[in-house]
N, C-alpha and C positions, 0 to 999 in steps of 0.2 A: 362364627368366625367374623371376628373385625376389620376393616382396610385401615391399611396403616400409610404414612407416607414415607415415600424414600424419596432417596438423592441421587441420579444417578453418578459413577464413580467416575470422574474426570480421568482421563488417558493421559499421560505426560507429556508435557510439549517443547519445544521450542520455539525462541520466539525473538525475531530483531526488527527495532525501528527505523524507521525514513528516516533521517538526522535534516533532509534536505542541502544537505552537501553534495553536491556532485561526483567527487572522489569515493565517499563513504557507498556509494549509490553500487559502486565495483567491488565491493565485500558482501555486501546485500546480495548482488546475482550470482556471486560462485555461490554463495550459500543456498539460494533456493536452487543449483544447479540442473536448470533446463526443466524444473516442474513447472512453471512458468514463464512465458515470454515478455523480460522488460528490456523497455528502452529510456536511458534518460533523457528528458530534457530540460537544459542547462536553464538558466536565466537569463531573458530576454529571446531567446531562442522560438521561433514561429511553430505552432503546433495546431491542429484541429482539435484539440481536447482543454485548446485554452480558452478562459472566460470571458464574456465580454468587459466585464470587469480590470484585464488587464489588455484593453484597445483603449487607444487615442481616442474619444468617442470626436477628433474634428475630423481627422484622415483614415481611422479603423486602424492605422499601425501598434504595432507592439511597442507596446510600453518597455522602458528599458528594466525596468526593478520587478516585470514579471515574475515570479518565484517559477524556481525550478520543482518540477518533479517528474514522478515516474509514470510511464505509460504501460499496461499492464495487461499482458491477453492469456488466456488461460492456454492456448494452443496457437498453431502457427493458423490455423483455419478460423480462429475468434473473430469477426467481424466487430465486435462490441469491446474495444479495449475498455479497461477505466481508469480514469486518472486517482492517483497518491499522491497526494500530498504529505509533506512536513510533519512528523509527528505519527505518521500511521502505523500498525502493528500490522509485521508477517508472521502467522501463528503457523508452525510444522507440526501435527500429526500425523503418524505412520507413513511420508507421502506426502500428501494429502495438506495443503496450505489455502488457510483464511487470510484475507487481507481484512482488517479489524479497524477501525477508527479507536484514535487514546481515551476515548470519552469508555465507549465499548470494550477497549483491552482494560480497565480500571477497572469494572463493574463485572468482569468476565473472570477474567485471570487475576492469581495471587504467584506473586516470584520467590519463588526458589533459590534459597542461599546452597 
């Protein structure tokens, strides 16, 4: 007997991107409805999940052109939210959702016409 190699059969998904729009950001959560807990945050808007990247480095203030995104907890007890950014993939299986970087949703997933 030989070993062979297989593939395993990919499960069909679903799947929508951060646009980074704010408004857009309210289609995005009826969609994952209540599998995950987000909250957005707009641009310029003060958050602990933002970078030091977008502070003042003279006074620590928020920068106004901060980019917005989503804050993202797997449950209401997540201590560990993480931020999404712009461009990010929410992959739905059975349930069950990946948050995915576009570099990763490329290399991962093929789209279904």
């Amino acid at each position: 007997m030989n070993a062979i190699v297989v593939q395993p059969k990919a499960a069909p998904a679903e799947a929508m991107q951060f646009s980074g729009n704010f408004h857009d950001a309210e289609k995005l959560i009826k969609w994952i409805n209540g599998r995950l807990v987000v909250f957005p945050v707009p641009r310029g808007y003060e958050h602990h999940l933002r970078r030091k990247s977008e502070l003042d480095r003279s006074n620590g203030h928020l920068l106004e052109h901060a980019d917005p995104f989503l804050a993202v907890y797997r449950s209401g007890t997540d201590t560990s939210p993480i931020r999404v950014d712009r461009g990010t993939w929410f992959v739905m299986t059975d349930d069950e959702i990946t948050v995915v970087t576009a570099e990763e949703f490329e290399r991962t997933y093929e789209v279904q016409s």
